[in-house]
C-alpha positions in Angstrom: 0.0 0.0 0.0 2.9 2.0 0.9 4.1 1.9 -2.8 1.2 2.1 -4.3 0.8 5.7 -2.4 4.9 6.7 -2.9 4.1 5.9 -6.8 1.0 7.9 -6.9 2.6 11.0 -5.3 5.9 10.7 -7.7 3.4 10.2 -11.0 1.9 13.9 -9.7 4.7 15.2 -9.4 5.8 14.5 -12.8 2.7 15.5 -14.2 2.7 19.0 -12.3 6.1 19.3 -13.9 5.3 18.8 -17.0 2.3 21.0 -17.1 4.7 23.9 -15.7 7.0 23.1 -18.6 4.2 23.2 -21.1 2.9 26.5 -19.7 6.2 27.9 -19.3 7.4 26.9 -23.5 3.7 27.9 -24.3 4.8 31.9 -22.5 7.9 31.5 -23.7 6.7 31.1 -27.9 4.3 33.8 -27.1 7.0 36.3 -26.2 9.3 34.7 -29.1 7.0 35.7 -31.5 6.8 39.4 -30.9 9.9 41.4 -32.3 11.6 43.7 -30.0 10.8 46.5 -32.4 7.2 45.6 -31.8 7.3 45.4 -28.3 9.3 48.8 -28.4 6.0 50.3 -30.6 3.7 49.0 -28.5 5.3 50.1 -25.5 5.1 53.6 -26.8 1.3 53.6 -27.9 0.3 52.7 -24.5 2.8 55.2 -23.0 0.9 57.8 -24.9 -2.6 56.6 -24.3 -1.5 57.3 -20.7 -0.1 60.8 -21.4 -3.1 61.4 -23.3 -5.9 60.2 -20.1 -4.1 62.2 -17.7 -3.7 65.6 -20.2 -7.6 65.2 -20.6 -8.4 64.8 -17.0 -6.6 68.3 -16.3 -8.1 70.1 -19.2 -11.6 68.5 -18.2 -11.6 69.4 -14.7 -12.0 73.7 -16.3 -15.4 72.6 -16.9 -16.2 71.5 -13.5 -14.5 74.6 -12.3 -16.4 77.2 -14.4 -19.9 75.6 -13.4 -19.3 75.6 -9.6 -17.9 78.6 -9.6 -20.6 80.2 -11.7 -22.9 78.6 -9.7 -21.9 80.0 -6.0 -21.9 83.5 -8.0 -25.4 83.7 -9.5 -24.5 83.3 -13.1 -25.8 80.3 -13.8 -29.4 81.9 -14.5 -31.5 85.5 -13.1 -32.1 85.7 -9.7 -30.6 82.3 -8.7 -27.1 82.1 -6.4 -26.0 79.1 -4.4 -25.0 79.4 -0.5 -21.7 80.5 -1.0 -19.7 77.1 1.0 -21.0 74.8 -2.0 -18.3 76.4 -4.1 -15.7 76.6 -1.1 -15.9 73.1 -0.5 -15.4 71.8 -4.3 -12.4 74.6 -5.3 -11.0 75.4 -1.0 -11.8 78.3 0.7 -8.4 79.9 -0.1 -8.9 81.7 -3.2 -10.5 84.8 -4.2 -13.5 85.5 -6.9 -13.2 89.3 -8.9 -16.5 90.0 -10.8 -16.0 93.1 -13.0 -19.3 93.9 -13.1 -22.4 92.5 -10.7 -25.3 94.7 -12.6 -27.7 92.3 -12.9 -28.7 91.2 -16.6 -26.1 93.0 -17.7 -23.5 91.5 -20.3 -20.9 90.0 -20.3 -18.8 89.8 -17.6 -15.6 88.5 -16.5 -15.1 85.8 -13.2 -11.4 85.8 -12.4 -10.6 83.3 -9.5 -7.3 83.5 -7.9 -6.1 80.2 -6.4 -2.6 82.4 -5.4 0.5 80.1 -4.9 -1.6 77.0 -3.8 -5.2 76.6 -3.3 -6.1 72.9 -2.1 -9.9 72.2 -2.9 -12.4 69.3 -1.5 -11.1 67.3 -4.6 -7.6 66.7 -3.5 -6.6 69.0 -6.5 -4.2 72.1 -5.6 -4.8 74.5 -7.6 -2.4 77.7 -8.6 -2.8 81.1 -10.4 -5.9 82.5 -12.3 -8.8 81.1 -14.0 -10.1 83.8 -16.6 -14.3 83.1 -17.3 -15.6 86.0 -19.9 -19.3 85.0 -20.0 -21.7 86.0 -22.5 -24.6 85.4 -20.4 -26.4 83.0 -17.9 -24.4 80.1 -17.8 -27.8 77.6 -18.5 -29.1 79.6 -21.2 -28.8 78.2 -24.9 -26.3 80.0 -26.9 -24.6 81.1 -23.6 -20.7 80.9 -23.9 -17.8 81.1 -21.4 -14.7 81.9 -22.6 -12.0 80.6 -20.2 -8.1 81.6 -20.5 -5.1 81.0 -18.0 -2.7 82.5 -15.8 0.3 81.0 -14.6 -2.0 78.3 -13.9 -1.4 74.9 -12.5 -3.2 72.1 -11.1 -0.5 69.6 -8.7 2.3 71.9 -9.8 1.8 70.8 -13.4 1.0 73.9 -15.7 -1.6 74.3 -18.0 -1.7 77.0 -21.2 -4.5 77.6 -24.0 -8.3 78.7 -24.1 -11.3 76.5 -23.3 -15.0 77.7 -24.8 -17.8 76.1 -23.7 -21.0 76.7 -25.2 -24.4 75.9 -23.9 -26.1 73.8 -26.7 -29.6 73.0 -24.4 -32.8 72.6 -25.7 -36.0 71.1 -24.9 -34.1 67.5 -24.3 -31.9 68.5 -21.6 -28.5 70.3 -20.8 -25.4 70.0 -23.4 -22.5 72.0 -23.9 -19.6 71.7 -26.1 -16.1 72.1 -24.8 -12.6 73.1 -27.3 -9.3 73.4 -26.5 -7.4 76.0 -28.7 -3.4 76.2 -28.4 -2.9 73.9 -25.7 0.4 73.2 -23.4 1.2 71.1 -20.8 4.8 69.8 -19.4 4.6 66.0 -18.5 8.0 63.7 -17.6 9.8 66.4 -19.0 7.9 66.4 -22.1 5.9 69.1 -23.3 2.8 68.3 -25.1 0.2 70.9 -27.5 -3.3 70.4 -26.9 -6.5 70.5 -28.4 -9.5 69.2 -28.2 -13.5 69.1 -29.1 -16.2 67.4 -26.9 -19.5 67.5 -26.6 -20.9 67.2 -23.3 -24.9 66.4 -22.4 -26.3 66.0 -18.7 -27.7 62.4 -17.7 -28.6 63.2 -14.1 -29.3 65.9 -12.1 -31.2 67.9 -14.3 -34.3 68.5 -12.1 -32.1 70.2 -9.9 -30.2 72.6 -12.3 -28.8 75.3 -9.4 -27.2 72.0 -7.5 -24.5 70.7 -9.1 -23.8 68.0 -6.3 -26.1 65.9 -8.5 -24.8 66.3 -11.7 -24.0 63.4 -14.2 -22.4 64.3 -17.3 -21.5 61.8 -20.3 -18.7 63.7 -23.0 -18.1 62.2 -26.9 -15.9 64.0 -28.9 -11.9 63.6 -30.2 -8.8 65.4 -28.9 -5.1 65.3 -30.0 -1.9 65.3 -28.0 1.6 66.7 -30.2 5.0 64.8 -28.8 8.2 68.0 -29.1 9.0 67.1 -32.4 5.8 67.2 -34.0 4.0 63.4 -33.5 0.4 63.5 -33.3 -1.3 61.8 -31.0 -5.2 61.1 -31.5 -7.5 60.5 -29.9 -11.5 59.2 -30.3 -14.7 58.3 -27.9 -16.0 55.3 -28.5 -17.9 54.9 -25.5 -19.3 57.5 -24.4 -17.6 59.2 -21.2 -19.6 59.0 -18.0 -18.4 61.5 -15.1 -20.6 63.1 -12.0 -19.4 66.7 -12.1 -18.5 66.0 -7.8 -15.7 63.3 -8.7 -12.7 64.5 -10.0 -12.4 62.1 -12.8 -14.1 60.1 -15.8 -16.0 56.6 -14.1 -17.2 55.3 -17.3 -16.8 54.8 -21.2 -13.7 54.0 -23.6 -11.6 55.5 -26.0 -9.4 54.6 -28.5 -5.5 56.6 -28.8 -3.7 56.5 -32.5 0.1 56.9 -32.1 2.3 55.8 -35.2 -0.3 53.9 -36.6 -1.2 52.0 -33.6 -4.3 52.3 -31.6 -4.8 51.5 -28.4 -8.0 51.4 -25.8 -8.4 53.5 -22.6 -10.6 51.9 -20.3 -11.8 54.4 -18.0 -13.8 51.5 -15.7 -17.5 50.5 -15.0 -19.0 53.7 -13.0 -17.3 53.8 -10.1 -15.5 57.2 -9.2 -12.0 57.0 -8.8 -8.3 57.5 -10.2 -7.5 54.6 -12.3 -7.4 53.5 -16.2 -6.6 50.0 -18.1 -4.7 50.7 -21.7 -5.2 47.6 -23.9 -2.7 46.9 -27.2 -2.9 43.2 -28.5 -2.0 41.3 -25.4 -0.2 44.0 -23.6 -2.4 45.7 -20.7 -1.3 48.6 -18.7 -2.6 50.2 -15.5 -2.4 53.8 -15.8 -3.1 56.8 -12.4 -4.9 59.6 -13.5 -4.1 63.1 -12.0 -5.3 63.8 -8.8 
């Protein structure tokens, strides 16, 4: 009997090891089969599908900042101005908020908010320098646009350049506004990128409450493109439309395909749930990206 058991235990074994050896020829082909040129392409397509997620999470979050703030100062429509802690808590309470002119219905006006040296809001996000809103009129009203420019302004001690118009598209369906990026700059790694993008932005949830933001649900389709120093384009392309509430800092929802060299690859930006993290797909290669804070 004792045999019996000593030669089931050593017949096993030698199955267990030849399993691992299949598995481990089976990784090993795999890995043969892809050059180290392609490996090196690859490599670089997902390293700028990252670049690209965390670029667009920083230009994104002047949306979210021109709707709270235009919010907490009346502007979003006549007669209508938010208790003035709901801003305080999204952006801190350590900046200040110029209005050049506070005559009511008359237009437009200019919003500067000056986050100073460092500003740390209920997001996490520490902001730096000016925000610049020109507004054409109430911020709900169709045909309404805000005109956004920058400066010396920075969000984690990473700068960001260009102009960002938003323009309220609403009609009878619901809230929608489209977003561009003009003349974009941003330094990452020691790289810095140009910028520009076009989105187009509709409300999902939260529109029965439209002077509370807290309750806002957004989902954004559009295209954007990211330019390496040197002059390589990166693009990139909704495919599934991107689902973010306005009170998390980042995108929950959706996918989106980047083109670099001829090579696409897919952000995944997750299932709904709010919080900092994206999976880049290429073939078989999967990466884990952090979005900015």
């Amino acid at each position: 009997m004792k045999s019996y058991f000593c030669f089931n235990r050593i017949f096993a074994i030698m199955i267990l090891l030849l399993a691992m050896a299949v598995v481990f020829f089976a990784c090993s082909k795999s890995n043969d089969e892809a050059s180290p040129e392609t490996d090196k392409r690859d490599n670089e397509v997902l390293a700028a599908a990252a670049y690209e997620a965390q670029v667009g999470t920083l230009y994104d979050d002047l949306f979210d900042v021109a709707l709270q703030a235009g919010q907490e100062e009346g502007l979003h429509a006549e007669g209508r101005r938010a208790p003035q802690e709901d801003v305080n808590h999204k952006l801190g309470t350590c900046f200040d908020r110029t209005l050049d002119d506070a005559t009511a219905g008359k237009w437009p006006k200019t919003l500067t908010l000056d986050f100073d040296s460092a500003c740390t809001g209920q997001d996490g996000r520490v902001r730096a320098g000016k925000v610049i809103m020109k507004i054409s009129n109430y911020i709900l009203l169709p045909g309404s646009v805000v005109t956004i420019t920058l400066d010396n302004y920075s969000i984690n001690g990473i700068r960001l350049e260009g102009t960002k118009v938003i323009t309220n598209l609403s009609n009878s369906n619901g809230f929608k506004y489209s977003t561009k990026v003009t003349g974009g700059a941003i330094k990452l790694d020691s790289l810095t990128f140009g910028y520009t993008c076009d989105k187009t932005i509709s409300q999902t949830e939260g529109t029965g409450t439209p002077f509370d933001t807290d309750d806002d649900f957004y989902s954004g389709t559009g295209t954007a493109s990211l330019t390496y120093p040197g002059g390589t384009i990166v693009t990139y392309t909704v495919k599934e439309a991107l689902v973010k509430a306005l009170a998390c800092p980042w995108i929950g929802k959706g996918k989106a395909e980047v083109t670099f060299n001829q090579l696409t690859a897919t952000i995944d930006y997750g299932t709904g749930i709010c919080d900092d993290s994206v999976t880049i797909t290429i073939g078989d290669k999967m990466k884990g990206a952090i979005l900015p804070r």
